[in-house]
N, C-alpha and C positions, 0 to 999 in steps of 0.2 A: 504494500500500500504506500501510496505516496505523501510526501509531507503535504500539500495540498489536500489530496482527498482525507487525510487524518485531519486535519485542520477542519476542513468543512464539516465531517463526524464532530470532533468535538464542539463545534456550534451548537451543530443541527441538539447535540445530545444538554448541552446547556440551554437553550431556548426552549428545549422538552420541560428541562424542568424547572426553569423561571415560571412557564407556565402553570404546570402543577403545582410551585407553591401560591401562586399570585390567586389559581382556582382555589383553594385552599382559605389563603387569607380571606379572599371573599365571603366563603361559607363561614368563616370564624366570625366576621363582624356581622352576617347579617344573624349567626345565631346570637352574638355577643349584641344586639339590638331588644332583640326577643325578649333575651333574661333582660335586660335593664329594664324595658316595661313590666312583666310580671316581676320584678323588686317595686318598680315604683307602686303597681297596685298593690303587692302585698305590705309594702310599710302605709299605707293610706288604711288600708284594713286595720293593718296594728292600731293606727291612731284611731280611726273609727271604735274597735276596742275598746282601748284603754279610756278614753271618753265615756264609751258605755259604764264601763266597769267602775270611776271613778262618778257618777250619778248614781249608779246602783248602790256604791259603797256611801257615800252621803243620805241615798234613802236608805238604807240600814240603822245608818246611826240615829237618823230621826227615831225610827221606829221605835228603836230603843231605849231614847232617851227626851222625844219631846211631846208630851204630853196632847197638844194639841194634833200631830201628827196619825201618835194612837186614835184619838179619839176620832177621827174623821175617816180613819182607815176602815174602823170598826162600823163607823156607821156607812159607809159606801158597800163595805163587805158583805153587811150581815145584817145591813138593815134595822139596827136599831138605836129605840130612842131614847132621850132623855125620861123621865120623871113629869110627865103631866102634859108631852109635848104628843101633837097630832100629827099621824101619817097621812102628806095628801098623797092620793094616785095619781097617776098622769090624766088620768079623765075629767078628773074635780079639776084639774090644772089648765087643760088645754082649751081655748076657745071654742065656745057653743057652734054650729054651723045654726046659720039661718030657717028659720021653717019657711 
């Protein structure tokens, strides 16, 4: 073989594989896209979360410790009332229709 045609092999076989890594790099950034959106949603979810969790833990504390919070829970839950207090229905409540 000639130093030419060796020459031109070695091109030919470096340009093969410039190619397959540049193929390569491309598949790595468009997966390396992917993940950084499903990170961005999933830290958005964390904060969504811990948001949640931090309300939840604040009505907790209520719960168990302010009085008025008890009291209003009990009566949304369960319906009941004070000591000489009247339950309306939603019927006694709601505006008559016209005859």
């Amino acid at each position: 073989m000639g130093a030419g045609k060796l020459k031109l092999v070695l091109n030919t076989l470096l340009i093969l594989a410039f190619l397959v890594v540049a193929r390569d790099f491309m598949i790595y950034k468009k997966k390396s896209r992917v993940f950084e959106s499903e990170v961005e949603e999933l830290e958005e979810q964390i904060f969504q979360l811990r948001r949640e969790a931090d309300t939840l833990r604040e009505r907790v504390r209520k719960l168990e410790t302010d009085p008025a919070t008890i009291e209003r829970e009990v009566r949304n839950r369960f319906g009941m009332v004070a000591p000489g207090e009247e339950v309306l229905s939603d019927t006694e409540t709601a505006p008559r229709a016209k005859r």
